[in-house]
PAFIKE-777015 format. One record per residue: x negated, y, z of N, C-alpha, C, O, CB in turn; residue in one letter. Coordinates in steps of 0.05 Angstrom, whole numbers, padded with zeros to 5 digits, always signed. Atoms other than C-alpha are relative to their C-alpha. Glycine has a CB too. Example, Ala and Ser with C-alpha at 12.3 -4.5 7.8 and 13.67 -1.06 7.14 Angstrom:
2
-00018-00024+00000-00246-00090+00156-00018+00024+00000-00039+00024+00013+00020+00001+00025A;+00016-00024-00001-00273-00021+00143+00015+00022+00014+00005+00044+00018-00009+00009-00029S;
! end
This chain:
157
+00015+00023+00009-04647+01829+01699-00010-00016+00024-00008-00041+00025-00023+00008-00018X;+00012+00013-00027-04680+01812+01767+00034-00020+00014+00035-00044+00020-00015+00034+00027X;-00020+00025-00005-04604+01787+01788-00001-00019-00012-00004-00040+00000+00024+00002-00003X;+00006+00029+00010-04608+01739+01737-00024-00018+00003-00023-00042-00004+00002+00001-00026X;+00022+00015-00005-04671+01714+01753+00013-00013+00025+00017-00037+00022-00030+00017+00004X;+00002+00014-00024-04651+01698+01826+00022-00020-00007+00019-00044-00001+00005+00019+00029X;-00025+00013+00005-04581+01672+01800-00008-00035-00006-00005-00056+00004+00016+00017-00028X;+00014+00025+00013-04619+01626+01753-00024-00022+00018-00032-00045+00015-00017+00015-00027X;+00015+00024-00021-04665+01602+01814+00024-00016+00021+00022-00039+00030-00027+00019+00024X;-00010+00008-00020-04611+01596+01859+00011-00028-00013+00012-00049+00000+00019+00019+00011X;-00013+00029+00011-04575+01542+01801-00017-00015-00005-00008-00035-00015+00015-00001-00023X;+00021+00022+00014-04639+01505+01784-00001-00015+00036-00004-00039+00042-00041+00017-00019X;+00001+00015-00035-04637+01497+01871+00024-00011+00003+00025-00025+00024-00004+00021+00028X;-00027+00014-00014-04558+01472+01871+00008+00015+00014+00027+00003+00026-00001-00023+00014X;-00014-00025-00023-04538+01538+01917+00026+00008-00016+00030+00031-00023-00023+00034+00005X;-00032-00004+00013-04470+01537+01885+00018+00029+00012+00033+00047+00002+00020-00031+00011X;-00005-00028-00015-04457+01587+01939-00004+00021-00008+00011+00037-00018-00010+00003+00019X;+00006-00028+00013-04495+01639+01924+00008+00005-00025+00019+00026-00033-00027+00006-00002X;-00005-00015+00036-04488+01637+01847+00031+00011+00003+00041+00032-00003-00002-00030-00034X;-00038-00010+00000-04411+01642+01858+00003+00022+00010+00018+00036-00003+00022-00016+00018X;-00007-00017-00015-04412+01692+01906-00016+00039-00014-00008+00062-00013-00011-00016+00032X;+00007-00015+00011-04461+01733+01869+00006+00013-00025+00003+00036-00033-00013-00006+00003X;-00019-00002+00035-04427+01724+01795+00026+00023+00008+00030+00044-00004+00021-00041-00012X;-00022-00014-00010-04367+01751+01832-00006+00020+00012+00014+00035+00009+00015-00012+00015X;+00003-00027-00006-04392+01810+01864-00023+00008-00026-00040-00009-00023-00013+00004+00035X;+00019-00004+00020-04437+01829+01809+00016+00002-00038+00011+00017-00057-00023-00029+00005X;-00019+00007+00030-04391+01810+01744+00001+00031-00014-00012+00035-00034+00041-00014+00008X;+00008-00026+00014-04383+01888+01726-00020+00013-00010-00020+00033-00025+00004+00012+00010X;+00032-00016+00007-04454+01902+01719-00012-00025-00016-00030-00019-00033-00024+00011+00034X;+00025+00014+00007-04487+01839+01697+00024-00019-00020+00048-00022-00018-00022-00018+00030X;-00018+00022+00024-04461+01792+01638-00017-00027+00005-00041-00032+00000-00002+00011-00039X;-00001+00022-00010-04456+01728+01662+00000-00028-00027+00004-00016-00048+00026+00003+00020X;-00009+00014+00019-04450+01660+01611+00030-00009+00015+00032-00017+00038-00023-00023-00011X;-00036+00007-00014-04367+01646+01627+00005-00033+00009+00025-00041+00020+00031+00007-00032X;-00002+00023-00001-04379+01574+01630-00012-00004+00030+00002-00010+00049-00012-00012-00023X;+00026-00005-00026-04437+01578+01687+00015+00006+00024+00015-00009+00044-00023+00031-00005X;-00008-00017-00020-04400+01623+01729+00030-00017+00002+00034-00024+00025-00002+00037-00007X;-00026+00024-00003-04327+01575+01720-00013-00023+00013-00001-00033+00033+00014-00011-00030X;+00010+00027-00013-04370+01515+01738-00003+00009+00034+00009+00001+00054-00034-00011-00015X;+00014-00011-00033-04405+01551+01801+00026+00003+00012+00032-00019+00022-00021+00035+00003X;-00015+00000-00009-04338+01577+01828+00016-00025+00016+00023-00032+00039+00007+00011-00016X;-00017+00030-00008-04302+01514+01821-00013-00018+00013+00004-00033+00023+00010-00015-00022X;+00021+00012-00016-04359+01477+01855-00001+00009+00029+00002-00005+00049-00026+00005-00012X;+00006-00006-00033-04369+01521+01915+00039+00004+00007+00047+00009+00030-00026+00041+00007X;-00021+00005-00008-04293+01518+01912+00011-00023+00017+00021-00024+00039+00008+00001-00017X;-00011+00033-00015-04277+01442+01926-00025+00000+00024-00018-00013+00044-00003-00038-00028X;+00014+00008-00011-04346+01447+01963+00018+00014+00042+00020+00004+00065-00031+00010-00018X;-00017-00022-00017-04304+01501+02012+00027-00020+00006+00031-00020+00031+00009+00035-00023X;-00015+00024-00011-04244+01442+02017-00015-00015+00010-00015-00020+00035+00014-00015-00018X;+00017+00036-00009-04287+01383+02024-00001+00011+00033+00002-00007+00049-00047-00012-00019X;+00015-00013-00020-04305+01428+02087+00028+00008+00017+00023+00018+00039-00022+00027-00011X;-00029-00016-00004-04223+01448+02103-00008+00021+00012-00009+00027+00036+00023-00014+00019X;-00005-00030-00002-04232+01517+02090+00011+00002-00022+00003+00009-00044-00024+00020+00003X;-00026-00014+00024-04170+01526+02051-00005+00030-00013-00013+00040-00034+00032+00004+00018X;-00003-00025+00000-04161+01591+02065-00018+00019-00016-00010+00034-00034+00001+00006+00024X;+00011-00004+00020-04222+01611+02039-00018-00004-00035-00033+00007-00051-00003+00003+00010X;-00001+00009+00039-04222+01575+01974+00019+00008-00009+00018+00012-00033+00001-00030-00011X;-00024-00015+00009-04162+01603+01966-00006+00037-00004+00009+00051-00019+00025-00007+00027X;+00010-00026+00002-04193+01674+01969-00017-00003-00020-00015+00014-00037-00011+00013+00023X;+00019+00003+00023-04245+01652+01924+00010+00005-00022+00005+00022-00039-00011-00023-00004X;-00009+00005+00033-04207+01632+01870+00020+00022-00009+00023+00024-00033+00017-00031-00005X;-00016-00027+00001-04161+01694+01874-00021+00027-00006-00013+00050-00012+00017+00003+00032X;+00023-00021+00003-04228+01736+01868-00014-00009-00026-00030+00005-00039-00022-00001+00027X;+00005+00002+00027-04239+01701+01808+00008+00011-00027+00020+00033-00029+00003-00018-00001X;-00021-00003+00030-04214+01704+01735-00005-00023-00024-00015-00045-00019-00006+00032-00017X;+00008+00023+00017-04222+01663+01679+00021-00034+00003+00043-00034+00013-00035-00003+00011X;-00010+00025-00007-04201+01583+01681+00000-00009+00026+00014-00028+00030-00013-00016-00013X;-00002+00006-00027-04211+01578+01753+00019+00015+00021+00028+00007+00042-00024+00002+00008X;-00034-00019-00002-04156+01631+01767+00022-00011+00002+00043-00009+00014+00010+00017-00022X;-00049+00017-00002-04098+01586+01752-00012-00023+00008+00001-00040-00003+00033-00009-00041X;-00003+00030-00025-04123+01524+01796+00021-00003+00017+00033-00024+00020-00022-00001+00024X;-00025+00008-00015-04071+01539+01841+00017+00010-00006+00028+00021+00014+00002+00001+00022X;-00020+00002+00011-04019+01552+01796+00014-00024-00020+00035-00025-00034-00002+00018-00007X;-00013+00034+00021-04011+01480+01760+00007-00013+00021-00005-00035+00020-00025-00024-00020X;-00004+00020-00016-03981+01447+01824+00028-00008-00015+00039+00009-00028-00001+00008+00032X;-00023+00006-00001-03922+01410+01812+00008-00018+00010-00006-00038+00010+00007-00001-00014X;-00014+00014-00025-03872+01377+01861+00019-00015-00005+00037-00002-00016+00010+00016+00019X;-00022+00022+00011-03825+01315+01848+00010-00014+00025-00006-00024+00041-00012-00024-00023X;-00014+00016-00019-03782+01284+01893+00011-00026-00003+00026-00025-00023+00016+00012+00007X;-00011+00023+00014-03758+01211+01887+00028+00001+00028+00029+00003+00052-00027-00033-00005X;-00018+00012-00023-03693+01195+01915+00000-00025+00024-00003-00048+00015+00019-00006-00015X;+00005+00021-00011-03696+01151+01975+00023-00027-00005+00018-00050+00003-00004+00009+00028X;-00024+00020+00010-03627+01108+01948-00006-00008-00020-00006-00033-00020+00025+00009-00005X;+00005+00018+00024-03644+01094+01882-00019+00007-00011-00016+00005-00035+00017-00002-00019X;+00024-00006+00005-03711+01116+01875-00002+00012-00029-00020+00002-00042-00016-00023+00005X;+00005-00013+00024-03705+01157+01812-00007+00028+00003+00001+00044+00020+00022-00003-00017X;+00019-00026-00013-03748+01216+01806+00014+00023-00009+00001+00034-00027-00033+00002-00012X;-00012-00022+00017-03698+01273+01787+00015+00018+00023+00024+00008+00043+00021-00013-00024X;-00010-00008-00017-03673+01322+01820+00022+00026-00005+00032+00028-00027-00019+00003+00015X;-00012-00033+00017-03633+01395+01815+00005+00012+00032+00005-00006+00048+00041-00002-00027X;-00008-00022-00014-03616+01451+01870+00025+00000+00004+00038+00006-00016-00006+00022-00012X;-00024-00002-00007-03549+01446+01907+00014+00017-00014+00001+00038-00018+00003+00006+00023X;-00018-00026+00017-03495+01489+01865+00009+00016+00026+00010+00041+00023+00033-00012-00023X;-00014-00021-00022-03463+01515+01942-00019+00014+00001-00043+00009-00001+00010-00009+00029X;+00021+00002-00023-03486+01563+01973-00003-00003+00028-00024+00000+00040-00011+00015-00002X;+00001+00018-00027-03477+01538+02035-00013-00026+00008-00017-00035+00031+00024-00005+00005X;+00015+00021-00011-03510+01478+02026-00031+00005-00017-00031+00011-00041+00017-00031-00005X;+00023-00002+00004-03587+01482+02020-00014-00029-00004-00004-00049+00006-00009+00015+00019X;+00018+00023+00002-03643+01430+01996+00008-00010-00024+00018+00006-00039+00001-00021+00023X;+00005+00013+00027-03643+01381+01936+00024-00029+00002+00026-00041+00023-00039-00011-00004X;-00015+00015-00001-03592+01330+01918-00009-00018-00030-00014-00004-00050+00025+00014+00005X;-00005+00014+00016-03597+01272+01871-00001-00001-00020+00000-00025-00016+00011-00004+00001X;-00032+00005+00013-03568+01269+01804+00007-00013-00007+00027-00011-00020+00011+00009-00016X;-00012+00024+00005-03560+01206+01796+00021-00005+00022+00046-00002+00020-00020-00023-00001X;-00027+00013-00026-03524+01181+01864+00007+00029+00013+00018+00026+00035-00015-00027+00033X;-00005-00022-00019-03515+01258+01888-00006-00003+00023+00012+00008+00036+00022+00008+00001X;+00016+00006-00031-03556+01239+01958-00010+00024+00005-00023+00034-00013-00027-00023+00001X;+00030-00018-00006-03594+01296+01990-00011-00018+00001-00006-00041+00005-00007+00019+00024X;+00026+00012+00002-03661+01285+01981-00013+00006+00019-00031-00011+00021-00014+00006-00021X;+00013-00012-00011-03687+01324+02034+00001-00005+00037-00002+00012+00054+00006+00024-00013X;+00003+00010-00020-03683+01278+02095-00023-00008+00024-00038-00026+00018+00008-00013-00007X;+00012+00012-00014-03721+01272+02160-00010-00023+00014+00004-00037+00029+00005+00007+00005X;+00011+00024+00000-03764+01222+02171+00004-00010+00037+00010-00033+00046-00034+00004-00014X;-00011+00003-00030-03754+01228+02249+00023+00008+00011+00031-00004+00031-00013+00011+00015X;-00032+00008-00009-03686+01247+02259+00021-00008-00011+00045-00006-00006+00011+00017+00009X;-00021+00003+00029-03658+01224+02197+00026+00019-00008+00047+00010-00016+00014-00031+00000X;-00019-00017+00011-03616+01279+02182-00009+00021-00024-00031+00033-00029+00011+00015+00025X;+00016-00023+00025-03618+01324+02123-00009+00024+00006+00006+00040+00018+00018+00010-00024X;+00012-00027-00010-03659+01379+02134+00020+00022-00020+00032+00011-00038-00039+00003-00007X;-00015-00023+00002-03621+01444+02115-00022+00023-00001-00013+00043-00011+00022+00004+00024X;+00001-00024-00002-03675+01494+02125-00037-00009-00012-00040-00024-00031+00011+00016+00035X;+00031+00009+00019-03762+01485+02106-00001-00015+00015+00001-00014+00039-00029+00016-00005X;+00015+00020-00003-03784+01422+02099-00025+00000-00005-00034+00019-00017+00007-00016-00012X;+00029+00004+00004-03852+01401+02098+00000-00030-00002+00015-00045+00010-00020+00011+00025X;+00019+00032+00012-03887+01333+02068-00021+00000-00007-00036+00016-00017+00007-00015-00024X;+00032+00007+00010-03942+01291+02063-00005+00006-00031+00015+00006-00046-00008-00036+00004X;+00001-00006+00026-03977+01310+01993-00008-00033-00009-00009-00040-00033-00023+00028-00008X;+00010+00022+00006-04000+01241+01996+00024-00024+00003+00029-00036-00018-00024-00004+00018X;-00020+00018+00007-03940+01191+02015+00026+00012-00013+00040+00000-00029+00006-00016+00024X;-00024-00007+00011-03885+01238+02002+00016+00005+00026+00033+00023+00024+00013-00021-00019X;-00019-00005-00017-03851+01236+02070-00008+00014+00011-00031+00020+00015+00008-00014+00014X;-00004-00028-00025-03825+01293+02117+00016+00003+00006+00029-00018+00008-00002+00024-00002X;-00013-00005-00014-03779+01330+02149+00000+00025+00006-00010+00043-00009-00003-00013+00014X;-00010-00023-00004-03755+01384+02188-00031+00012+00012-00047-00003+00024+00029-00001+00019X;+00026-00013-00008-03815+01430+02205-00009+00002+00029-00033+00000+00035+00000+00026-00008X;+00008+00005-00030-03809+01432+02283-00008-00027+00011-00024-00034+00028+00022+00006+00014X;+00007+00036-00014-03800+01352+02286-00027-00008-00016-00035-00031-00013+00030-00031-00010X;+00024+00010+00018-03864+01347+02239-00020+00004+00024-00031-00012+00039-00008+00019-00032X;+00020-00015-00022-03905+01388+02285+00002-00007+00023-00018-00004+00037+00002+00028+00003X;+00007+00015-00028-03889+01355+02347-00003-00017-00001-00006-00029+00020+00013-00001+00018X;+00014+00030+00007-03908+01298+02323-00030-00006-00004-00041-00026+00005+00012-00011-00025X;+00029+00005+00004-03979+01309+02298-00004+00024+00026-00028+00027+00030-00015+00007-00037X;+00009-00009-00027-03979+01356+02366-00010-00025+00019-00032-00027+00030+00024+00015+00014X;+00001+00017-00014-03966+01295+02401-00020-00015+00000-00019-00031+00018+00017-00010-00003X;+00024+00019+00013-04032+01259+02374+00009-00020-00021+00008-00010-00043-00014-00018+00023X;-00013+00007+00012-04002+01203+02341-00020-00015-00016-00011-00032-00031+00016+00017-00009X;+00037+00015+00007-04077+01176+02318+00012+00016-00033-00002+00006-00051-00009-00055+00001X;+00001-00023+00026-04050+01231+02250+00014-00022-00018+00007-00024-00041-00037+00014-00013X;-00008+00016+00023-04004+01171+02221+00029+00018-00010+00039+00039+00000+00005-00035+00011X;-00027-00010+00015-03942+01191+02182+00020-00005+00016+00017-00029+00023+00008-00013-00027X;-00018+00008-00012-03879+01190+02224+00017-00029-00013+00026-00047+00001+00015+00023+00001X;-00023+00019+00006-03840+01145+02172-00014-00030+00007+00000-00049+00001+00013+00004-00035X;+00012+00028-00008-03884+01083+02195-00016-00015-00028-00023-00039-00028+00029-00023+00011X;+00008+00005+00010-03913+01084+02132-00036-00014-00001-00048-00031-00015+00012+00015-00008X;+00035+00004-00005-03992+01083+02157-00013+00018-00012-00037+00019-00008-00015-00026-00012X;+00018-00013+00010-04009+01138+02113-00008+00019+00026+00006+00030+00043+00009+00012-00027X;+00010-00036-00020-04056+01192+02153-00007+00020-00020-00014+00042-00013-00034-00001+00024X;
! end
């Protein structure tokens, strides 16, 4: 009972932290309201981004259960063709050839933004404009400084 007392001071103070951290070590012994303890999580979650600590919001939410458990399992990824800009895609049938092709104009999709060639092996992209490339030429690029703009000359940072 005394946990819930402090729990309940810590949320009337906004310590998103603690309640989360405490709900979650504590959850076996103490009965929590499921709503309370989803809010808190997910709070000191994004509060844990806002901050780029991935990594450990990513542990968080894996130490969770409930609705805040599958946060990072609803991503989903679309590619638009850069030829005829239609958003569809499918998985090479070779296997010899790797990456995403088309199906409208059959194009790979999976072109470098700095050496323009089709990447073949992991790509990486912005989550925000969409462009990328081959993973070494990405990385020497935001090595390079680059004031953090997008290679394709788009302006996004």
């Amino acid at each position: 009972e005394s946990i819930l007392k402090i729990v309940a001071k810590k949320a009337m103070e906004g310590d998103v932290q603690t309640c989360a951290v405490v709900c979650l070590l504590t959850r076996d012994h103490v009965h929590y309201h499921g709503e309370w303890v989803t809010r808190w999580v997910y709070e000191y979650g994004e509060l844990l981004r806002r901050h780029k600590l991935h990594n450990e919001a990513t542990t968080l939410i894996k130490a969770s259960s409930g609705p805040v458990a599958s946060i990072n399992t609803e991503a989903l990824v679309s590619l638009a063709c850069s030829r005829c800009g239609k958003s569809a895609q499918e998985p090479r049938s070779s296997k010899r050839e790797r990456g995403y092709v088309c199906k409208h104009c059959r194009v790979p999709m999976t072109r470098c933004v700095i050496c323009q060639q089709h990447v073949k092996g992991l790509y990486v992209w912005c989550q925000g404009c969409g462009h990328g490339g081959h993973f070494a030429h990405m990385l020497e690029w935001f090595r390079e400084g680059n004031s953090g703009l997008c290679p394709s000359g788009c302006l996004h940072r």
